[in-house]
C-alpha positions in Angstrom: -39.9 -21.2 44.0 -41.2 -21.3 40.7 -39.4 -17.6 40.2 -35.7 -18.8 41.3 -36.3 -21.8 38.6 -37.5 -19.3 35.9 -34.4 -17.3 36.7 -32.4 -20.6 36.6 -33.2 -21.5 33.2 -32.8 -18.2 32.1 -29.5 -17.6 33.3 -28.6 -21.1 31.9 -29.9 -20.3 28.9 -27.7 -16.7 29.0 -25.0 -19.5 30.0 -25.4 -21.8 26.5 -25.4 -18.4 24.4 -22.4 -17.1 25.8 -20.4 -20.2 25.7 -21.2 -20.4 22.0 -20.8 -16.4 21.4 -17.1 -17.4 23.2 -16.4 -19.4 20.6 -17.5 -17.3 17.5 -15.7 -14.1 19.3 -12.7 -15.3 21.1 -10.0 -14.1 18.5 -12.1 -11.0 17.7 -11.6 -10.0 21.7 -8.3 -10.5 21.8 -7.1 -9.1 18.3 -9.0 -5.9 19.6 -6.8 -6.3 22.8 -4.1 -6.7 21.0 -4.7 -3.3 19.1 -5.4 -1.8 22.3 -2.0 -2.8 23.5 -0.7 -1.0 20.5 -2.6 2.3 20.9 -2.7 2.0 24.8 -0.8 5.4 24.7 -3.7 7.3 23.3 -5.5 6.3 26.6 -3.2 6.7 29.3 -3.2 10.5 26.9 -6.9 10.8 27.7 -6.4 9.8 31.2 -3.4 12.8 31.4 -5.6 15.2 29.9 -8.8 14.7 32.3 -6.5 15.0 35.2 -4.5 18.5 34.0 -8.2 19.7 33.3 -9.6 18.8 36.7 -6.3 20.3 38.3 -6.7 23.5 36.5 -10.6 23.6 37.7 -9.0 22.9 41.3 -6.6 26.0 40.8 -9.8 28.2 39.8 -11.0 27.3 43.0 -8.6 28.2 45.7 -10.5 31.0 47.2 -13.4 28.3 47.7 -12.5 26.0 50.5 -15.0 23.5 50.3 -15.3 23.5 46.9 -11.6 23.5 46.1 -11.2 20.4 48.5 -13.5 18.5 46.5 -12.0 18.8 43.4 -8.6 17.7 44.8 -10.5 14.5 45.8 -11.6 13.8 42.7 -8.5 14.4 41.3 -7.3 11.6 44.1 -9.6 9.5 42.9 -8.9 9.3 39.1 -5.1 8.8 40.6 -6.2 5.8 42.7 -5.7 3.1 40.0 -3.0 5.0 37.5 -0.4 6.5 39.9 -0.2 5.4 43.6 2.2 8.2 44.7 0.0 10.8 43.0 -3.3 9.5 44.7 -1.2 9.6 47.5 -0.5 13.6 47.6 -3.8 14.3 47.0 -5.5 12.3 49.9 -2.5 14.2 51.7 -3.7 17.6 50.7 -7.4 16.6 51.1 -6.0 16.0 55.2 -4.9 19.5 55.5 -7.9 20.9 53.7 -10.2 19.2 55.6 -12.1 20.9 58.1 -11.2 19.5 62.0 -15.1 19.6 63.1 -16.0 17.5 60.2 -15.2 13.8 61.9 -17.1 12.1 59.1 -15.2 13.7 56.3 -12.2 13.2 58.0 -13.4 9.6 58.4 -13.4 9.3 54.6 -10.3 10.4 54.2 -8.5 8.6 57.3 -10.2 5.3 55.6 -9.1 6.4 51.4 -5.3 6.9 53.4 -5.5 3.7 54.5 -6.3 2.5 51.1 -3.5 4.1 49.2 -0.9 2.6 52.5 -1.7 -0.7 51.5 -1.7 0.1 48.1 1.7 0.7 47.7 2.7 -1.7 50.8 3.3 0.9 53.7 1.0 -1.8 55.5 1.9 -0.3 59.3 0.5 3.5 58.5 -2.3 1.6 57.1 -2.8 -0.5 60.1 -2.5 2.6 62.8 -4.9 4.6 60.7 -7.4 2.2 60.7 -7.4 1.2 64.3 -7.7 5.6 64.5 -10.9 4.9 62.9 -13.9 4.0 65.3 -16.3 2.2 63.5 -19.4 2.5 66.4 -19.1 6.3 65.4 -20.0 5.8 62.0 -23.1 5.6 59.3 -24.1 2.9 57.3 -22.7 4.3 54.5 -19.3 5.2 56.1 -19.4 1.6 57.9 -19.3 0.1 54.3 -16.5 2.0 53.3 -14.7 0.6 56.9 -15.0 -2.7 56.2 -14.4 -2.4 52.5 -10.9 -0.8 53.4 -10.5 -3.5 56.0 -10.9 -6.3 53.9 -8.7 -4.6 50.6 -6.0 -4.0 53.5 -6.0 -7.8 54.4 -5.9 -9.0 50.8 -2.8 -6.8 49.7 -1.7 -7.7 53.1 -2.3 -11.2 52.1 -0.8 -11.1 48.3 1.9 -9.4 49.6 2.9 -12.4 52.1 1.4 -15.6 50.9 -0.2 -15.9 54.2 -3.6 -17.6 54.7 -4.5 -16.1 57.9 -4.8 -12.4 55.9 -7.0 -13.6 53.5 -9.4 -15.2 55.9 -9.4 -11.8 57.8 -10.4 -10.2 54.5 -13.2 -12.7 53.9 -13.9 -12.0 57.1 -14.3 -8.0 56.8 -16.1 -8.4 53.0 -18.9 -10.6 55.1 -19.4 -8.1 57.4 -19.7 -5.5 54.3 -22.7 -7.6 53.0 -23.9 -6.9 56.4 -24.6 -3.2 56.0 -24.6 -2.9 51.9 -28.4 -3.1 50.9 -29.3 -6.4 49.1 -30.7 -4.4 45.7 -27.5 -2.4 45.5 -24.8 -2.8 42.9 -21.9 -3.1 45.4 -24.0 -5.9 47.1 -24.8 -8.2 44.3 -21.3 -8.4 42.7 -19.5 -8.6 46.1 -21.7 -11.6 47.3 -21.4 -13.5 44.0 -17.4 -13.0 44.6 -18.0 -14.5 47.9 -20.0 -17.3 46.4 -17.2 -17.8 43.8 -14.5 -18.3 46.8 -16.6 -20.2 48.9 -16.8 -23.0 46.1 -20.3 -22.7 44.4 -19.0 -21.4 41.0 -21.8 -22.2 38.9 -24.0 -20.4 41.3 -21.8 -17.9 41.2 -21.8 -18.1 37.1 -25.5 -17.5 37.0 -25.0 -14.2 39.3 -22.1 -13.1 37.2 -24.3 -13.2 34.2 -27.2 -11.7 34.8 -24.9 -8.4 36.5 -23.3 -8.9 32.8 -26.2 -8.4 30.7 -27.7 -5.8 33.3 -24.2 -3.4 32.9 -23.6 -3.3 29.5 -22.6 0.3 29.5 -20.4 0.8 32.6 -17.2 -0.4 31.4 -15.6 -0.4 35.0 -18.2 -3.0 36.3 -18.1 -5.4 33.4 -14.3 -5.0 33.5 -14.6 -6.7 37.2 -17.7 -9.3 36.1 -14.9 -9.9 33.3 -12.4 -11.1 35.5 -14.5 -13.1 37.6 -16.1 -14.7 35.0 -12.2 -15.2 33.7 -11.2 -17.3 37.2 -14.8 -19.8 36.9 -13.8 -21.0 33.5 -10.2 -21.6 34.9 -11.6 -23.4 37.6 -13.7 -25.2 34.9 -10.4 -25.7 32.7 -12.6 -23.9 29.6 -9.1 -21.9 28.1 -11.5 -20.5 25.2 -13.8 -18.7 27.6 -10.9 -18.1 30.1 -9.4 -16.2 27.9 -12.1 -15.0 26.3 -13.5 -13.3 29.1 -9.3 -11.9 31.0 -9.3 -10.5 27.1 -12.2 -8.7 27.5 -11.1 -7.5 31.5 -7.9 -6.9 30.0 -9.4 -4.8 27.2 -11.4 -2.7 29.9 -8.7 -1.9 31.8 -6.8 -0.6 29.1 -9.4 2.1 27.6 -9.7 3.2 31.6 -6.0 3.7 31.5 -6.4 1.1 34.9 -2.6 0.6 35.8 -4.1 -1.7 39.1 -5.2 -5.0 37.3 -5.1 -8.5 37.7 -6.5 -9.4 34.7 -3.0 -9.1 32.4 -1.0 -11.2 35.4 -3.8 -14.1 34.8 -3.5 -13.9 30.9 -0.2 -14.5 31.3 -0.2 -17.2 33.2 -3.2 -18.4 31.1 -1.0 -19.0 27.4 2.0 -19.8 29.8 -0.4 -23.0 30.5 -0.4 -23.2 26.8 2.6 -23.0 26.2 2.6 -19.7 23.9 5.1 -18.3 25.4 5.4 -15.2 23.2 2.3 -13.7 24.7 2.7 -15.3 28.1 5.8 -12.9 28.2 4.0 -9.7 26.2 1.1 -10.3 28.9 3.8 -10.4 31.8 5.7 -7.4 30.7 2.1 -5.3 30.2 1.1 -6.4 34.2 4.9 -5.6 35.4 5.1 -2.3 33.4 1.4 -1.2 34.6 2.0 -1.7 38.3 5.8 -0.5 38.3 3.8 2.8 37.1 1.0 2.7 39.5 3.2 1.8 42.3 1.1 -1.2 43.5 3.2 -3.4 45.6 1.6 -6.1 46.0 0.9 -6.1 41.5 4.5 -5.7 41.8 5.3 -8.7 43.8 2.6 -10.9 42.0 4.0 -9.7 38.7 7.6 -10.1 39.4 7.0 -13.9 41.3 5.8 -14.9 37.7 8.1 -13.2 35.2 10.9 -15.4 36.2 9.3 -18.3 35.2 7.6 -16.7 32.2 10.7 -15.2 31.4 12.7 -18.5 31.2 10.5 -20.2 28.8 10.4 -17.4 26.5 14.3 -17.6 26.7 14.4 -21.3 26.0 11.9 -20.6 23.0 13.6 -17.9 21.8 17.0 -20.2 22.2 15.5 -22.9 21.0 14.0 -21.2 17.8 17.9 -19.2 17.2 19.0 -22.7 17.1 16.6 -23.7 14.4 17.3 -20.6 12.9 20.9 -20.9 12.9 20.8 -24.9 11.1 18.1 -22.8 8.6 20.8 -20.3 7.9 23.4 -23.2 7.5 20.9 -25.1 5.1 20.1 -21.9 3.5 23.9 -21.5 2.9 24.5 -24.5 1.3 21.2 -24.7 -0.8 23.1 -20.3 -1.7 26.2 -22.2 -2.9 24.4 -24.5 -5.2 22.1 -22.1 -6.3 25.4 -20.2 -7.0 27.0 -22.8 -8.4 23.7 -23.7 -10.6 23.6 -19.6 -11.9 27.3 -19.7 -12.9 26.7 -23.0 -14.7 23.4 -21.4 -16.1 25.0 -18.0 -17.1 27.9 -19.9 -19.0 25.2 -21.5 -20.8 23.9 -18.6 -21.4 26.7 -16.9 -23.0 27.3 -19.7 -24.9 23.8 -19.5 -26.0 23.7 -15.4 -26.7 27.5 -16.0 -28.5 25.4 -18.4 -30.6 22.6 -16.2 -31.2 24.4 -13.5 -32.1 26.2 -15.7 -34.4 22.8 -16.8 -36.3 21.5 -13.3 -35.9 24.8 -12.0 -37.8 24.0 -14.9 -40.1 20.2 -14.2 -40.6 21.2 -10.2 -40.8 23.4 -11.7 -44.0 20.8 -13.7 -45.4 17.8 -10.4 -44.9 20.8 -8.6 -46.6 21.3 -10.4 -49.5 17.4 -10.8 -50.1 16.9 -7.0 -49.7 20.0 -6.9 -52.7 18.1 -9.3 -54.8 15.0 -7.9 -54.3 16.1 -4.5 -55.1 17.8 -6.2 -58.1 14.9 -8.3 -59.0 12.6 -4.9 -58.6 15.4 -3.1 -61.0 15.0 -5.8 -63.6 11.8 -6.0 -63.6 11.0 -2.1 -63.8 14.0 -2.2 -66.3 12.1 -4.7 -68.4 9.1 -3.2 -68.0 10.2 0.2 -68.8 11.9 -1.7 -72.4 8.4 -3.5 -72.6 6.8 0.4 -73.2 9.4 2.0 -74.9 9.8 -0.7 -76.7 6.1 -0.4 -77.5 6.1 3.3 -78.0 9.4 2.7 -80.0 8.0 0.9 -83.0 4.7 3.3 -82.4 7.5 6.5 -83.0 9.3 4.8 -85.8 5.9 3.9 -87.7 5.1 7.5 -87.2 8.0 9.0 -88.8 8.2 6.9 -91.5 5.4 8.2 -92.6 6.0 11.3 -92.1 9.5 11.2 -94.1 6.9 9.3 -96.9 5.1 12.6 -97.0 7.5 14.7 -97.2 9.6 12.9 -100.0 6.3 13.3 -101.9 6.0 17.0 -101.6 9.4 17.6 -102.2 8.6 15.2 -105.3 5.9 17.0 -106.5 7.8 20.7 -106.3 10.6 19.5 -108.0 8.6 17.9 -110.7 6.7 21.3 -110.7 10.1 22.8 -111.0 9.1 25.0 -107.9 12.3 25.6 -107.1 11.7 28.9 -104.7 9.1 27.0 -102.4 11.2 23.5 -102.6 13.9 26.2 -101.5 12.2 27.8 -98.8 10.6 24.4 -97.4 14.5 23.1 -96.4 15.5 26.2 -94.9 12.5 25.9 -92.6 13.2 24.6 -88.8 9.3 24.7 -88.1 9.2 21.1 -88.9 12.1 20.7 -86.7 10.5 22.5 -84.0 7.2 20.8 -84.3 8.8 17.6 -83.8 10.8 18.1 -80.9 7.8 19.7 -78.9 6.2 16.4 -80.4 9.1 14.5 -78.8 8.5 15.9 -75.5 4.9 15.2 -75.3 5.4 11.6 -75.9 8.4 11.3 -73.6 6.0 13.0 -70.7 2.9 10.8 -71.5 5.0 7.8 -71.7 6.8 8.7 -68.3 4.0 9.6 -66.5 2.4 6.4 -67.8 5.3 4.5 -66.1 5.7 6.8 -63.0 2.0 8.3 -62.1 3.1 9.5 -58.6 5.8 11.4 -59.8 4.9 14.5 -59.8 3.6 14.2 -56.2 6.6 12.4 -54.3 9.4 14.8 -56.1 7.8 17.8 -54.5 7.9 15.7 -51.0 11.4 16.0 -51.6 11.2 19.8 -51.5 11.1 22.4 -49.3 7.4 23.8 -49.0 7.6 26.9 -50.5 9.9 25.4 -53.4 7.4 23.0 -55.0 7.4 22.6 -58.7 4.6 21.6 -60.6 4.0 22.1 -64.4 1.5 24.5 -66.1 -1.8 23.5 -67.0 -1.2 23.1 -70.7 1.7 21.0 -70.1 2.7 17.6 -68.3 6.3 18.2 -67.2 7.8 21.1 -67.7 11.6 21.4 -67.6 13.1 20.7 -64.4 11.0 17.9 -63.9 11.8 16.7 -67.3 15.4 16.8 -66.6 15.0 14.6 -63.5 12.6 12.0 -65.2 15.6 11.8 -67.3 17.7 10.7 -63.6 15.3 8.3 -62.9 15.1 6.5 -65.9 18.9 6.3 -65.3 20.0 9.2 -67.3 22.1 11.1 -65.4 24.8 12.1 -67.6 24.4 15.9 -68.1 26.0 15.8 -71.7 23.3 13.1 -72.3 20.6 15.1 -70.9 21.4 18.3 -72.4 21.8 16.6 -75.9 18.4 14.9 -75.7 16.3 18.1 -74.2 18.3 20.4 -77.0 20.0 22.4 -74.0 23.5 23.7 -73.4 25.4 21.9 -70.9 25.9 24.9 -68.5 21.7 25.3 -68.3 21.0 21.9 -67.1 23.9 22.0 -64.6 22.2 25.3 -63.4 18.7 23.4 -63.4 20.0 20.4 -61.2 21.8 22.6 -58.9 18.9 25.4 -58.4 16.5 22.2 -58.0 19.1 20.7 -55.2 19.2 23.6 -53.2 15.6 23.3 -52.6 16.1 19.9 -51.1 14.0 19.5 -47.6 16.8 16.9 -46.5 20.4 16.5 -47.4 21.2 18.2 -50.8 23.5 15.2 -51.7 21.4 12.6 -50.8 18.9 14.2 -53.1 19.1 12.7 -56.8 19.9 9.2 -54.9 16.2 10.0 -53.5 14.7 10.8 -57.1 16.0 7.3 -58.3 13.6 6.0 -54.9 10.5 7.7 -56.5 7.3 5.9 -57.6 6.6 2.2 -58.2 5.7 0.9 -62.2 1.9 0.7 -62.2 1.4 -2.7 -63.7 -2.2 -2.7 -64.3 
């Protein structure tokens, strides 16, 4: 006594857990059906594969009777629940291999016949082989699989015809199964808590169902079937969450066994049809249609194809209903198009208006940036220009001092040799152009100290001008030497050659020849060159 309470709270206790791990884990199950759905392929693949591999193991063993007939059965029975009509060749083929002496193998195979008749509704072969079938001849074992067939024959029988009587004949035959299964056996405990599920008592069939859960974790096939059970007590109990918590997880099974013979996708369907989601009442439908259409399960077919129009219908009048909505969206959208359309055209008027504007007051501010640029270059030209008269003006008066007293000097010694009456060196001193000489050189030195004073970069950004193996650059005993003379003469303005030539005591022809050597050895456009020169340097003010 105090052991079936012990196991009574447990199971309760399993019960509690569940119903709150249903919750957490509901939409985790079924997204992971859901992916299954989408990848069902790669397991109906691996289903394919296991059957051409036993096949080619069967075709190695031809010259072995006994051994080739029992791989044909197992290939029968990997067809059983993924294509009636192969199952059905094989359990042919096992007939004619099968010995005639050996009546309990023959048994087997007269009952697994029977199975696959029913199956796919040939429900009178069915009938004749199991009345061929004498069950006072048979084992315990064998007797189990009698009244097993017995009782699957009445249910399809039953689902296929809506008729009572056929599914009390198959209660009937699964009672006398518990009969002769023994009570610790696998087969025993899960068949009498279905019994105890139909007879009424679902929450003691609950607590059986649960503890067969937690003891078969690992075989995939048996917790498919606890599943689904589990799946029809919480309908009964009107719990949707677990419902379909549990037909998910059935559902799921069947799909990685590549099971075409479920139930669990027909009661899914119906399931969200209940909730009205209609879109996965229908995907549920079509799955259990398409799955026994391929198995050939008629009585899947007929319990399938009974629901479908019904399913079917609702999803039309959704889908219906929804084109309608769709169809006054499109018309709204239409009109909000139009205005939107109406809106950009006003907008991209604007817009134009806007860019003619712009480009009116960027013309205008292009015009006004001009006009500074002018003055500032003019304002930059005026100011070096009066800074350039500021030094020469300066050096000018230092110049003019200079020579003065130089001609003072002279007058004196021409004074003093006349006086003297030294007539021959008084001769001989104006003949002389060493004076001459001495003063022009003298001239130069000041005009390239007071240049170079005005333009100290000079040297540097004319030979930037110039190619790089034409650089000029003056000795080491002198600041400018010619040709850069000549063009510190064009950018102080000077580019007269007659005025040029006159001031550096040159013939006309030689500094022609200077400025056109010097042009040639421009390193951008030769004509743009002396415009460049006037660019060079900035006054150094400081």
């Amino acid at each position: 006594m105090l052991q079936r309470i012990f196991l009574f709270l447990l199971c309760s206790h399993f019960s509690i857990y569940l119903s709150a791990q249903v919750t957490s884990d509901s939409i985790g199950v079924l997204q992971r059906l859901e992916y299954l759905m989408d990848n069902q392929k790669i397991y109906v693949k691996n289903r394919e594969d296991k059957l051409e591999k036993l096949k080619q193991e069967a075709k190695a063993l031809e010259s072995n009777p006994a051994q080739f007939l029992k791989k044909n059965y197992e290939i029968f029975e990997n067809y059983k629940k993924f294509d009636s009509d192969a199952a059905l060749s094989y359990i042919l083929l096992c007939q004619k291999l099968a010995p005639l002496g050996n009546d309990s193998l023959q048994a087997v195979i007269h009952l697994d016949l029977a199975w696959v008749y029913s199956t796919i509704g040939r429900y009178i072969e069915a009938a004749q082989l199991l009345k061929q079938v004498e069950s006072a001849h048979l084992g315990r074992n064998l007797l189990a699989k009698y009244y097993d067939t017995y009782s699957s024959f009445y249910s399809h029988y039953g689902q296929s015809n809506n008729r009572s009587e056929y599914y009390q004949a198959s209660e009937k035959y699964r009672d006398s199964l518990l009969t002769v299964l023994p009570k610790s056996s696998l087969e025993y405990r899960t068949t009498i808590a279905i019994k105890t599920l139909f007879n009424g008592n679902r929450e003691d069939a609950k607590r059986q169902l649960l503890m067969l859960w937690n003891e078969n974790k690992k075989d995939v096939e048996q917790r498919a079937l606890i599943a689904y059970f589990m799946g029809l007590i919480y309908k009964y109990e009107k719990d949707v969450k677990s419902q379909i918590y549990y037909l998910s997880i059935s559902a799921s099974a069947d799909i990685e066994m590549a099971n075409r013979d479920n139930a669990s996708f027909h009661d899914l369907a119906l399931t969200y049809y209940d909730q009205q989601d209609f879109d996965r009442a229908f995907q549920f439908i079509e799955k259990a249609i398409d799955d026994a259409m391929l198995c050939k399960v008629r009585y899947r077919i007929i319990e399938g194809t009974s629901s479908y129009p019904i399913i079917n219908a609702a999803y039309q009048q959704k889908i219906s209903s929804q084109n309608k909505q769709l169809v006054g969206l499109v018309v709204i959208v239409s009109i909000l198009l139009i205005g939107v359309i109406i809106a950009l055209l006003i907008i991209y008027r604007q817009v134009q208006h806007l860019r003619r504007i712009r480009s009116q007051l960027s013309a205008t501010n292009q015009q006004l940036r001009s006009l500074n640029n002018e003055i500032n270059q003019t304002n930059l030209k005026l100011s070096e220009s009066n800074h350039i008269k500021e030094e020469y003006i300066a050096q000018f008066f230092d110049m003019c001092s200079s020579y003065i007293d130089k001609m003072e000097d002279i007058r004196k010694a021409l004074l003093k040799r006349a006086t003297n009456q030294q007539w021959d060196a008084l001769r001989e001193q104006l003949k002389s152009t060493q004076m001459e000489e001495r003063e022009v050189k003298q001239l130069y030195v000041n005009f390239d100290r007071i240049f170079l004073n005005l333009y100290p970069t000079f040297v540097d950004e004319f030979n930037a001008l110039l190619q790089e193996d034409e650089k000029i650059y003056p000795k080491k005993t002198e600041l400018l030497n010619t040709e850069l003379r000549i063009f510190a003469l064009i950018r102080l303005g000077i580019d007269d050659s007659v005025k040029i030539a006159s001031f550096l005591r040159y013939s006309l022809r030689t500094v022609y020849n200077y400025r056109t050597k010097v042009r040639n050895k421009a390193a951008g456009n030769r004509d743009a060159f002396e415009a460049a020169v006037c660019q060079i340097a900035v006054i150094d003010r400081a």
